[in-house]
C-alpha positions as CSV (number, residue, x, y, z in Angstrom):
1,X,-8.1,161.9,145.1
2,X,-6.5,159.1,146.9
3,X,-8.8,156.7,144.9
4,X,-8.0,158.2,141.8
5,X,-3.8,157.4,142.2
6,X,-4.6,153.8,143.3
7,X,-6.5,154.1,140.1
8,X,-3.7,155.2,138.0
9,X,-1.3,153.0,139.4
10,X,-3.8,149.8,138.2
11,X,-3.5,151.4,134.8
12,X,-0.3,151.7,134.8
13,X,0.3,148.2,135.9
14,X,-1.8,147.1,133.2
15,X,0.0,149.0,130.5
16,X,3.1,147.5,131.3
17,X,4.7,150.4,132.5
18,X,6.3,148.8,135.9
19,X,7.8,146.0,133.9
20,X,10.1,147.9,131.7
21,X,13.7,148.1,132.4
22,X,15.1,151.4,132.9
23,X,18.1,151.1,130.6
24,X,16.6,149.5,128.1
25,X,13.0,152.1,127.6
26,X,12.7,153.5,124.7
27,X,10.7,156.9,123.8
28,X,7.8,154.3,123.3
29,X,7.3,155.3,126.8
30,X,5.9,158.4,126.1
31,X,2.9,156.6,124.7
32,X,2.2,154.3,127.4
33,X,2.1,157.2,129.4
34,X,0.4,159.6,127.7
35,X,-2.1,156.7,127.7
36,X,-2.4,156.5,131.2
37,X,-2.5,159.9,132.2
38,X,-5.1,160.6,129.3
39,X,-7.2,158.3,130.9
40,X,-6.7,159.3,134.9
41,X,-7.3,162.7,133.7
42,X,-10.5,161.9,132.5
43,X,-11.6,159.4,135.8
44,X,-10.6,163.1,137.7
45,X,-12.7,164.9,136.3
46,X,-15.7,162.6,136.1
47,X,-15.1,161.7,140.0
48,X,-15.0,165.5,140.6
49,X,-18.1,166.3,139.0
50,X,-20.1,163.1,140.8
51,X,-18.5,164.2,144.1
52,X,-19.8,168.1,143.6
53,X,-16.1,168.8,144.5
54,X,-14.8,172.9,142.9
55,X,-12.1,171.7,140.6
56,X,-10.5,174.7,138.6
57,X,-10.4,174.1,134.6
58,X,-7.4,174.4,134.5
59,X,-6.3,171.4,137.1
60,X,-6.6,168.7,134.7
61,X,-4.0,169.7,132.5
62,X,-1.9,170.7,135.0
63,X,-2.3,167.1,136.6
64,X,-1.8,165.9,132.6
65,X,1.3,167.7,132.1
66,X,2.9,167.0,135.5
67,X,2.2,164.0,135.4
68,X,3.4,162.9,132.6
69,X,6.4,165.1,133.0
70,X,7.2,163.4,136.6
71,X,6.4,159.8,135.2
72,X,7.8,159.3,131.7
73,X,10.5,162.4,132.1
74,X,12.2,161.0,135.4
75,X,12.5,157.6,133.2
76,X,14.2,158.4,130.4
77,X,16.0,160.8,132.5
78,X,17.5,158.0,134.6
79,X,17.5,155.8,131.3
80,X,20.4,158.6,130.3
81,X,22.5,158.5,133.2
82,X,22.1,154.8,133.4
83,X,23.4,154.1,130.0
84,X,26.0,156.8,130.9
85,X,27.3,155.3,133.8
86,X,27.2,152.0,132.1
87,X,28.8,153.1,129.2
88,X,32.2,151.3,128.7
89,X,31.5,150.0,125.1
90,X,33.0,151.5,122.0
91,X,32.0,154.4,120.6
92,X,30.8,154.3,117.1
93,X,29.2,156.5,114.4
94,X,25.9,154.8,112.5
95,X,26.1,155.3,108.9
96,X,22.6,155.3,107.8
97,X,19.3,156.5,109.8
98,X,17.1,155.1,108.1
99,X,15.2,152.2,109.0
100,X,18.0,150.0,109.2
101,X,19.7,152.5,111.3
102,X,16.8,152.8,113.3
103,X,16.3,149.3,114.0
104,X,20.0,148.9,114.8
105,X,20.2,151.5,117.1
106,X,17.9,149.9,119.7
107,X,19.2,146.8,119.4
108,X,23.0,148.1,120.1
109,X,21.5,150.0,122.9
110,X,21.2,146.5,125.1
111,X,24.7,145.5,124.6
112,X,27.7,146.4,126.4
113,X,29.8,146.3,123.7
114,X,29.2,149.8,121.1
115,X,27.7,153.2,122.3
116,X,26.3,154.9,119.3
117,X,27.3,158.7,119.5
118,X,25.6,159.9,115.9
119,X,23.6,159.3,112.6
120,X,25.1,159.9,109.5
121,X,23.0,160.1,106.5
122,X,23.2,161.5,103.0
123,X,19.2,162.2,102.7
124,X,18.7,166.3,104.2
125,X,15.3,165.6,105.0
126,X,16.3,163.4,107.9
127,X,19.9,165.6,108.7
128,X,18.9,167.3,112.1
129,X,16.5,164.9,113.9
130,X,16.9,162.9,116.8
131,X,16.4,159.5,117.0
132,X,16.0,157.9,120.5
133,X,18.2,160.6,121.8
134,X,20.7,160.4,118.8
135,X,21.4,163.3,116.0
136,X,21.5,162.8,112.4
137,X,24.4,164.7,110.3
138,X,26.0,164.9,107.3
139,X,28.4,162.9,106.2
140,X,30.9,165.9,105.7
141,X,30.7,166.0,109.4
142,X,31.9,162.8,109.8
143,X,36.0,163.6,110.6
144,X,34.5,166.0,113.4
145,X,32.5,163.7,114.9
146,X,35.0,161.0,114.6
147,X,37.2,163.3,116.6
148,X,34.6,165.2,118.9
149,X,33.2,161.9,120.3
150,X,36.4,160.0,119.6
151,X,34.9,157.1,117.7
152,X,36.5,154.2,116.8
153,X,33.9,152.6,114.5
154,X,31.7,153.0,111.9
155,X,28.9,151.0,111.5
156,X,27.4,150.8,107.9
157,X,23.4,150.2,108.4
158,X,22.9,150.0,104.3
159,X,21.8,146.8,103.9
160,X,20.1,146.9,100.3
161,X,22.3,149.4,98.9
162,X,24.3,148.1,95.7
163,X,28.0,147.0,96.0
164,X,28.6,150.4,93.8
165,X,26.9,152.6,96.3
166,X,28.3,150.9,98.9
167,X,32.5,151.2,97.6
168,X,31.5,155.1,97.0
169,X,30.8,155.7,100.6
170,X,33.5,153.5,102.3
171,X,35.9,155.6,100.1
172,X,34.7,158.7,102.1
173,X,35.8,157.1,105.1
174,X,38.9,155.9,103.8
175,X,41.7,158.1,106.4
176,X,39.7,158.2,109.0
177,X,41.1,156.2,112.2
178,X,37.6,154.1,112.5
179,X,37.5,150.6,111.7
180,X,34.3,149.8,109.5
181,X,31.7,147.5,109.9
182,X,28.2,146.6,108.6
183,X,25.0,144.8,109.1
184,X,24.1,141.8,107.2
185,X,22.7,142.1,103.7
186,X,18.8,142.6,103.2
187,X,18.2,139.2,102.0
188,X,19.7,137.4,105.0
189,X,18.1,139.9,107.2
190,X,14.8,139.1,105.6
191,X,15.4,135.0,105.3
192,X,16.3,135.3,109.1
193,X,20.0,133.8,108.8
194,X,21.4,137.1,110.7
195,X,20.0,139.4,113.2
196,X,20.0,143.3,112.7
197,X,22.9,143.5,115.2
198,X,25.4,140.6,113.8
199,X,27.7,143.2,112.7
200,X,30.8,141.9,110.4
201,X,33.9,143.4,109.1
202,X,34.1,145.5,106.0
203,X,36.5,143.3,103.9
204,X,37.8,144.2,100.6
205,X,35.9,141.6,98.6
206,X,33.0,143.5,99.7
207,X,34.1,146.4,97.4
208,X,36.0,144.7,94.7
209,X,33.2,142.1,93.9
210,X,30.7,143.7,91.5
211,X,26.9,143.5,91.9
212,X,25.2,140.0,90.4
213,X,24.0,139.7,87.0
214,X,20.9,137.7,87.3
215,X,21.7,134.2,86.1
216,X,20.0,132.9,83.0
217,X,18.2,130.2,84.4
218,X,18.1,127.5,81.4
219,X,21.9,128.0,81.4
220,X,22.4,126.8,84.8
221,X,20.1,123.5,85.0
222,X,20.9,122.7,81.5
223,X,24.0,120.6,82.1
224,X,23.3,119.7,85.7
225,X,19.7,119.4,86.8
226,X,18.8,115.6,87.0
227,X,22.3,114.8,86.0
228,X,25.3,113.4,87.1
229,X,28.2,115.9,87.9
230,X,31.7,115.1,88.5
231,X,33.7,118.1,89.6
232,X,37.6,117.3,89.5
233,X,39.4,119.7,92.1
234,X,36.5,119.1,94.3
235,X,38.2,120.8,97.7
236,X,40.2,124.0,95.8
237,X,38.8,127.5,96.1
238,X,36.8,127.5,92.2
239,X,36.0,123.5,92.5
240,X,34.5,123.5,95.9
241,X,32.4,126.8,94.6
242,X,31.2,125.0,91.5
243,X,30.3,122.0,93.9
244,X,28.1,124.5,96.0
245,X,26.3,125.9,93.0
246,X,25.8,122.4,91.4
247,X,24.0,120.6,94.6
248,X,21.8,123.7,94.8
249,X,20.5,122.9,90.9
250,X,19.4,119.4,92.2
251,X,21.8,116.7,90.0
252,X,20.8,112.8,90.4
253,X,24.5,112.6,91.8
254,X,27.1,114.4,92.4
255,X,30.9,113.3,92.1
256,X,33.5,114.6,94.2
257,X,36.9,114.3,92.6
258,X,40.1,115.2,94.6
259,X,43.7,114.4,95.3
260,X,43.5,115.7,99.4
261,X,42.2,113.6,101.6
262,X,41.3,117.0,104.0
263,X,40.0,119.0,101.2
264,X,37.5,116.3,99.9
265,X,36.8,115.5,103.5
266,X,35.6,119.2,104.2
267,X,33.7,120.1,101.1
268,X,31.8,116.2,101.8
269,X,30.9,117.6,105.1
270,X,29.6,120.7,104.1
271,X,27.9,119.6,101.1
272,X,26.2,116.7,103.1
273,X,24.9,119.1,105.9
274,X,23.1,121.7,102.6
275,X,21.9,118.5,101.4
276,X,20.5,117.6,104.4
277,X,19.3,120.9,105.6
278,X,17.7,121.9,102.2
279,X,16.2,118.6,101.2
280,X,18.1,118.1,97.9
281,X,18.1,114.9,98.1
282,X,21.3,114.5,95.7
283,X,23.6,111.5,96.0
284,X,27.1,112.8,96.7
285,X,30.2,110.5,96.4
286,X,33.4,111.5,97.4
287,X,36.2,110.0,95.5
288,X,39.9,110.1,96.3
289,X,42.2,109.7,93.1
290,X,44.5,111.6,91.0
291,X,43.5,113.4,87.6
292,X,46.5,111.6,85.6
293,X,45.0,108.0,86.2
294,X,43.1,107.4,83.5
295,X,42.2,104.1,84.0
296,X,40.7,105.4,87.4
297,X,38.6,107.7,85.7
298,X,37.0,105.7,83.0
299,X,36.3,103.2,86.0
300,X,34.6,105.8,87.6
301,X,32.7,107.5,84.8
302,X,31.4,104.6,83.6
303,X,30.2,103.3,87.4
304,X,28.2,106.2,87.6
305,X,27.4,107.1,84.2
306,X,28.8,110.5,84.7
307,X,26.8,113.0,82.1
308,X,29.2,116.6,83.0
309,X,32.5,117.1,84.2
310,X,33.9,120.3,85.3
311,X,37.5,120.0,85.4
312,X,39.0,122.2,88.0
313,X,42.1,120.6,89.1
314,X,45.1,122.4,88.5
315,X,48.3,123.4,89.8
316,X,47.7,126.9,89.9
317,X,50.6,129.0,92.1
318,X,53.4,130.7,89.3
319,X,56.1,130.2,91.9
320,X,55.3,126.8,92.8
321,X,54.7,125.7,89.8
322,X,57.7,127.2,88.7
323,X,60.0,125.8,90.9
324,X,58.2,122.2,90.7
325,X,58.2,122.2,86.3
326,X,57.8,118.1,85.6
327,X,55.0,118.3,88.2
328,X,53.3,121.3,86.7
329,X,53.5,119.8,83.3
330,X,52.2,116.4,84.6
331,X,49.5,117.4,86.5
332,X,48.4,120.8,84.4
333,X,49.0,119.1,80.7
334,X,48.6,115.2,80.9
335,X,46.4,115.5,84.3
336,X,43.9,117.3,81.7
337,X,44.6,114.9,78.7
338,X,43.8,111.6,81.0
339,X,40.3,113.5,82.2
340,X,39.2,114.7,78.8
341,X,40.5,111.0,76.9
342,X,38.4,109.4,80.2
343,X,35.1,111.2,79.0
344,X,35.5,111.2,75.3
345,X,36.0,107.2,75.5
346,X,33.5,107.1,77.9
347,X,30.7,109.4,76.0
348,X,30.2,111.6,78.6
349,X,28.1,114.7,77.2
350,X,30.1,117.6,78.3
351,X,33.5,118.5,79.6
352,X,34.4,122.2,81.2
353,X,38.0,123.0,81.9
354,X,38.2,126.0,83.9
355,X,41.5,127.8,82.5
356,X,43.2,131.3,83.5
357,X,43.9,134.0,82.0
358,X,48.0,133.4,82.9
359,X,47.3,131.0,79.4
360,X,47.3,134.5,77.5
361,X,50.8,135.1,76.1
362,X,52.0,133.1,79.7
363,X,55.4,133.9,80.8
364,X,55.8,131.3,83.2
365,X,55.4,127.8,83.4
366,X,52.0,127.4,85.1
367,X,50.5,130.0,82.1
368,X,52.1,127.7,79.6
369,X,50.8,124.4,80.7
370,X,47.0,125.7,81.4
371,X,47.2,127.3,77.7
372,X,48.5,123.6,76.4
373,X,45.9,121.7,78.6
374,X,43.3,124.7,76.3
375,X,45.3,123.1,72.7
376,X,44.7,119.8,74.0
377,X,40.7,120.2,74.4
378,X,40.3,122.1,71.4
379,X,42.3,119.4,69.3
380,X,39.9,116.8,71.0
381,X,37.0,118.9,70.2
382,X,37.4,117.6,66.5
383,X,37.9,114.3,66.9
384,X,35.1,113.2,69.8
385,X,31.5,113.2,68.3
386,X,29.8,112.7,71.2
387,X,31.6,114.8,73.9
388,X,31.3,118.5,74.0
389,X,34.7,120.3,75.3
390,X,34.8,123.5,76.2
391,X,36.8,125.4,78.7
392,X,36.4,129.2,80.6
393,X,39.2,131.8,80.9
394,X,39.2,134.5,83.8
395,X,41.5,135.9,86.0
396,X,42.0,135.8,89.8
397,X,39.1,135.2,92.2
398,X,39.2,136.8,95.7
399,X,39.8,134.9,98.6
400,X,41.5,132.0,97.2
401,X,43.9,129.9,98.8
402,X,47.5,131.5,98.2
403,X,45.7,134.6,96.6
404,X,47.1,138.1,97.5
405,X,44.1,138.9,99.2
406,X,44.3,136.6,102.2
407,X,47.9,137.0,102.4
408,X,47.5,140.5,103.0
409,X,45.0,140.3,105.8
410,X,47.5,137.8,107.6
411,X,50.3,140.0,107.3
412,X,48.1,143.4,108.5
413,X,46.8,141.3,111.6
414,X,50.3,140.8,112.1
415,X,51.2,143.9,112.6
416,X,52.9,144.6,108.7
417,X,54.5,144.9,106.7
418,X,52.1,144.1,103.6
419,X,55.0,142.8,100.8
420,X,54.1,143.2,97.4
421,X,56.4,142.4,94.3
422,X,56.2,145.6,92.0
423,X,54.3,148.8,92.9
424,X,53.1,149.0,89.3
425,X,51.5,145.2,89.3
426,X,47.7,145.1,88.4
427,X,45.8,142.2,88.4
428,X,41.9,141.1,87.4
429,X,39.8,140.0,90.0
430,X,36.0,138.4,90.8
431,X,34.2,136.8,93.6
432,X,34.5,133.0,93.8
433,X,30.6,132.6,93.8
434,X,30.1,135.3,90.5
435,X,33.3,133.0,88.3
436,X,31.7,129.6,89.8
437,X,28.3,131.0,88.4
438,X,29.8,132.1,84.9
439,X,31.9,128.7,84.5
440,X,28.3,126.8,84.7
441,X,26.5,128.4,82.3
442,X,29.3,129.4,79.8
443,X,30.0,125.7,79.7
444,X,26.0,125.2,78.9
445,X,26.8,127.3,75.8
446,X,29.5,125.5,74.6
447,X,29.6,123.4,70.9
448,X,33.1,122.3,70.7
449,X,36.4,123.7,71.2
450,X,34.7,126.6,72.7
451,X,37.4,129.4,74.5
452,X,35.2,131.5,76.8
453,X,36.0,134.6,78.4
454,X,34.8,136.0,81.6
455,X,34.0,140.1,81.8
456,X,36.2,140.3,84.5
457,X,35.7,144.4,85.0
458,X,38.7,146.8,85.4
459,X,42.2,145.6,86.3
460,X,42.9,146.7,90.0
461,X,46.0,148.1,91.0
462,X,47.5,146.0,94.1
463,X,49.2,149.0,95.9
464,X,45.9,150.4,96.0
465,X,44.3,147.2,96.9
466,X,46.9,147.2,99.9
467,X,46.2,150.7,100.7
468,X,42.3,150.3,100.7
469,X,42.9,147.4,103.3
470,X,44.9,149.1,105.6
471,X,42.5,151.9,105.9
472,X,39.7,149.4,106.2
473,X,41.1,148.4,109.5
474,X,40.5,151.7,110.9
475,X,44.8,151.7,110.2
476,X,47.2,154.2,108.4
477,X,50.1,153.5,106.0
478,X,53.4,154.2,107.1
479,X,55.4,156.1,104.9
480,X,57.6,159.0,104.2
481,X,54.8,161.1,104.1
482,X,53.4,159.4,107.7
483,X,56.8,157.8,109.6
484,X,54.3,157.2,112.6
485,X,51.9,155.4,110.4
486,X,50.5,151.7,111.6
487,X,51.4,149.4,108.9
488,X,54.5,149.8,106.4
489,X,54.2,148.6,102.3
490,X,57.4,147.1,100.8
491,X,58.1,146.0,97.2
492,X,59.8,142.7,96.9
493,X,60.3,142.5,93.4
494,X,58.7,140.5,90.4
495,X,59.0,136.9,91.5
496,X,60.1,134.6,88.5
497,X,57.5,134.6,85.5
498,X,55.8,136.7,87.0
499,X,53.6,139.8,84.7
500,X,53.0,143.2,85.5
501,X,49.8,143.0,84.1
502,X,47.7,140.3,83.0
503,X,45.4,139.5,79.7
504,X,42.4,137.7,79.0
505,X,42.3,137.7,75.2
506,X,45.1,136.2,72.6
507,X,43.7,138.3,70.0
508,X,40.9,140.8,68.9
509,X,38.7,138.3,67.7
510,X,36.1,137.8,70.0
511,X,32.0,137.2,69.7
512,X,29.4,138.1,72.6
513,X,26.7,135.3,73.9
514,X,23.1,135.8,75.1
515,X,24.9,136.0,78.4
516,X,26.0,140.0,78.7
517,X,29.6,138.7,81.1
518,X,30.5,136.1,78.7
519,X,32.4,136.3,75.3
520,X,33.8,133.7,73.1
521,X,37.3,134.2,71.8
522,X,38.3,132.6,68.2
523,X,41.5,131.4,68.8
524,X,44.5,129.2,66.7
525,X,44.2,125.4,67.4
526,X,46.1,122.4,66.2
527,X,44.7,119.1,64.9
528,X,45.0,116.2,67.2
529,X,47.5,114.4,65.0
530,X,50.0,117.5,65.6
531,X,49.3,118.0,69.1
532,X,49.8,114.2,69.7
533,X,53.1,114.2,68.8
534,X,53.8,117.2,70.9
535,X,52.6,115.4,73.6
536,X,54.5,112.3,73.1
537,X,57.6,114.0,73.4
538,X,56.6,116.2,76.2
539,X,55.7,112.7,78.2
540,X,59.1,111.2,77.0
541,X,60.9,114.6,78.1
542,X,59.1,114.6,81.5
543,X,60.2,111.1,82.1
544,X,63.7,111.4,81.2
545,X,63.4,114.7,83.6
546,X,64.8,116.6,80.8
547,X,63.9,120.2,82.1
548,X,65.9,121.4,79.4
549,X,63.7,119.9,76.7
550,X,60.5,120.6,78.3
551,X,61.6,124.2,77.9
552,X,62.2,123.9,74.9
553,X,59.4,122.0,73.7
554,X,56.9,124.2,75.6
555,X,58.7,127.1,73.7
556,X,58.1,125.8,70.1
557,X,54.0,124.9,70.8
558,X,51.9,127.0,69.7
559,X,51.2,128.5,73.1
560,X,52.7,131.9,72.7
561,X,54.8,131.1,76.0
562,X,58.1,133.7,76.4
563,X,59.7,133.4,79.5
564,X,61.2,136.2,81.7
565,X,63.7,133.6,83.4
566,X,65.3,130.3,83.0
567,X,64.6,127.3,84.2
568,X,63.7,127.5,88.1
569,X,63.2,124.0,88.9
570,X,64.9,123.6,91.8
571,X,65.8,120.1,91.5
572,X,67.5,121.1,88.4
573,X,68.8,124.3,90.0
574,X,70.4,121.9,92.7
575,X,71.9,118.8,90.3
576,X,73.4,121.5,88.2
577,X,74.6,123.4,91.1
């Protein structure tokens, strides 16, 4: 007998049992085990028989069951009390079982910091199991869990589910006081650039982003592949995007363009490092200068025989812009006519101007000079034979600098309250990387004068926007309805030129493409020889710092533009003061 438990022990020892960790087994140890008591069950009964010693039929299995009782049921008994005793982290609700879920579980399981207290799932077939200790439910059951275990996050383990999916359940957990968060998406999990555990925040671009139409790829390398690219606005929000794209499509050279020193210095950095990671092997020049220098430009075109330019510098802030007019005009207007006069006389094959749709019907300063700088490339269009202009309209991108979006995450963190101007105010809005994507092959399909127009989805209204990100924090609004609520919403009011709502279309005439998010609109243009003379007497007005007849002059273009307040310039404001 006593050589048989010596026995056992070696197997034991050389299944590994001794080596595992009490708190972190897993129900794996069953098998081990059953393995080993399988087996010493078996030795028992042979040594028994060779010894001619009475053993009882039943014995083995009693000896089976016993011990694996003793052995694998004291473990993962003292594995529960262990974790128990241990268990200081947060206590959080996985929402998911499947194999996500189930590979999450043991991985949270070795950290300090979350205690999963429940499964939730949607499938029935797997509602009512337990997995590695842990039930599955519903997700009705979710607000009585939430309060029963008293858990303060959710963890999302759905990492190939489509945005769509996604936003539908988040909205079922929209009230309660849990804080969401989710794994990494399945094709970072599978490309190994994040673990199962390197759990993130639910933010809002998660939800208002839509899921990825499959780029057409002829559209993409037309302009850029084995080229050389200049993107103007190199370090903004849409022009560092563009740049990202761009390197991945494997130009000859790349040409960064951009007024700040700390913006081109940062996207260089960061473009250098994917060059050097991936093995592009693209020459990128960073090049400081200002779009309105001409002379500059045709320098630099020509030095590097530039074959694209995307032209994405811009003054883009309404109240900036609005309070800074000569500037706006400059840079917005004659900032675009110096880049677009620098590649016509310089042949360059293609020029992209990425517009907004605050050029529709703009009522404010900043709409009315992007929908000029539009006039100016279409007028253009006629007269250069060898350079293609076109230029892409959409609305606001998430997560831009100075976009609603960040502001309202800096003033939740703060502690509230979350200021927006009208509680009726809706506004368009796409991820950077899906309108970087649609500017470079729109501009591919461009002829001449082309107006294109991103499908830019439904309008969102920004009061829900604000709600959706209080609750996202695991945070309630506070209102009449909830006076002890965490974070309060005020209205500011309509700042000037601002919209309630904003377009992307001048008209009804519009024309699909072979891309299914991109349309063409048919707009009015003017011939070069009448927007010249605009232009001349917007440059003399601008250098006479008439504001008066900048107003006026921008009033009598073509440009649809109707303002909802005077002049706001606050230089003027003061010497008239």
């Amino acid at each position: 007998i006593f050589s048989i438990i010596f026995v056992t022990l070696a197997i034991f020892v050389k299944l590994g049992l001794y080596r595992a960790v009490i708190r972190y087994i897993t129900a794996k140890i069953l098998l081990v085990v059953t393995v080993g008591m399988v087996i010493s069950s078996i030795l028992l009964i042979i040594a028994a028989f060779y010894t001619n010693l009475y053993l009882p039929r039943t014995i083995p299995f009693i000896y089976f069951s016993f011990g694996l009782l003793l052995i694998a049921g004291s473990r993962l008994g003292m594995r529960m009390l262990v974790n128990r005793g241990l268990n200081l982290g947060t206590r959080v609700v996985i929402y998911g079982a499947g194999a996500s879920g189930r590979q999450l579980l043991p991985a949270l399981s070795q950290m300090d910091e979350y205690y999963p207290v429940a499964f939730v799932d949607d499938n029935s077939a797997l509602q009512g199991q337990v997995i590695h200790g842990v039930s599955v439910f519903a997700p009705e059951k979710l607000p009585w869990l939430v309060e029963k275990y008293e858990a303060k996050k959710i963890l999302l383990a759905m990492p190939s589910a489509s945005r769509a999916r996604k936003n539908e359940v988040i909205k079922t957990l929209e009230g309660l006081p849990c804080e969401v968060l989710s794994i990494p998406g399945m094709v970072d999990l599978v490309e190994g650039k994040a673990r199962i555990d390197s759990l993130r925040k639910v933010v809002i671009t998660d939800l208002l982003g839509r899921d990825p139409v499959s780029p057409i790829p002829e559209l993409v390398s037309r302009n850029i592949n084995g080229k050389t690219v200049m993107v103007t606005g190199a370090g903004g929000s849409i022009g560092s995007e563009l740049c990202r794209q761009i390197i991945k499509n494997k130009p000859n050279q790349l040409i960064l363009f951009e007024l700040s020193e700390f913006s081109l210095y940062s996207i260089d950095s960061e473009l250098r490092n994917l060059n050097l990671n991936q093995n592009l092997k693209v020459k990128i020049y960073p090049i400081l200068g200002n779009v309105q220098d001409k002379e500059h430009l045709e320098r630099l075109i020509n030095t590097f025989n530039v074959n694209t330019i995307y032209h994405a510098a811009a003054y883009k802030h309404v109240p900036l812009v609005e309070f800074n007019v000569l500037d706006g005009v400059r840079n917005n207007i004659f900032g675009t006519l110096s880049c677009a006069q620098a590649a016509a006389s310089c042949d360059v094959e293609n020029f992209v101007l990425i517009s907004t749709d605050k050029a529709v019907r703009p009522t404010n300063t900043m709409g009315a000079t992007k929908r000029m700088a539009e006039l100016v490339l279409q007028a253009l269009a006629k007269e250069s034979s060898k350079t293609c202009f076109s230029m892409v309209r959409f609305g606001n991108v998430l997560g831009s600098s100075g976009s609603v979006v960040p502001l309202f995450e800096k003033q939740i963190a703060a502690g509230g309250p979350v200021t927006l101007t009208h509680e009726n105010i809706t506004r368009y809005f796409m991820t950077i990387p899906e309108a970087a994507q649609l500017v470079i092959q729109a501009g591919a399909m461009g002829t001449g004068g082309d107006v294109f127009v991103l499908d830019m989805g439904e309008p969102v209204k920004i009061i829900d926007l604000a709600h959706r990100m209080i609750t996202l924090q695991g945070l309630t609004v506070r209102d009449d309805k909830n006076p002890y609520g965490d974070i309060a919403i005020k209205t500011t009011g309509l700042r000037p030129g601002e919209k309630l709502y904003e377009e992307l279309l001048i008209g009804d005439n519009v024309s699909t493409t072979q891309h299914p998010r991109i349309r063409t609109a048919n707009e009015v243009m003017l011939p070069w020889s009448e927007m010249s003379i605009i232009l001349h007497d917007l440059d003399n007005a601008c250098c006479e710092f008439d504001y008066e007849r900048v107003r006026e002059i921008l009033l009598q273009a073509p440009a649809a533009f109707n303002p909802t307040d005077g002049i706001c310039d606050l230089l003027w404001n003061e010497k008239i003061s």
